[in-house]
C-alpha positions in Angstrom: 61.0 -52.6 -138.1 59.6 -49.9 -136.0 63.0 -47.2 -137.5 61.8 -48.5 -141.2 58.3 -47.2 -141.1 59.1 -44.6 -139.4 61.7 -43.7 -142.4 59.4 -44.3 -144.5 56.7 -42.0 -143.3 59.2 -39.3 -143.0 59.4 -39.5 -146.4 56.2 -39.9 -147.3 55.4 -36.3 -145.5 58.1 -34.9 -147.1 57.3 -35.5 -150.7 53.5 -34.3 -149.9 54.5 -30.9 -148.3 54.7 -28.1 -150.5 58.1 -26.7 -150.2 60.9 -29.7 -149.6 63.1 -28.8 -146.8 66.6 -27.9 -147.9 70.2 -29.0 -146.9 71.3 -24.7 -146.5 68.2 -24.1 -144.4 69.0 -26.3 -141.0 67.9 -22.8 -139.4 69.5 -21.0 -136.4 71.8 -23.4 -135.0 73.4 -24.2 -138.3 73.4 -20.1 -138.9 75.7 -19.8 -135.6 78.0 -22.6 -136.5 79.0 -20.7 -139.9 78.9 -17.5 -138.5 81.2 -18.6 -135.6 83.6 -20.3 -138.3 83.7 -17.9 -140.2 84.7 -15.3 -137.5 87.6 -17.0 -136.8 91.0 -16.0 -138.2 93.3 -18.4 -139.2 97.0 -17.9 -138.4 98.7 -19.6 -141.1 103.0 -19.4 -141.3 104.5 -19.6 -144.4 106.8 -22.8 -144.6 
């Protein structure tokens, strides 16, 4: 039960801040992953 209220406080904290966190701001770890993606070039042949 301890993971429930736990959940459940997250939430709780999360409805009373101010500003909700969003899904695009994960911050810099995120940022590298779709930088680093979209660096790459994709070598597609034609079939």
């Amino acid at each position: 039960m301890a993971g429930k209220s736990r959940f459940i406080k997250s939430i709780m904290d999360g409805a009373k801040s101010d500003v909700p966190a969003m899904p695009w701001a994960r911050g810099a770890r995120r940022q590298a992953f779709i930088s680093k993606r979209n660096a790459l070039k994709l070598e597609r042949s034609a079939a």
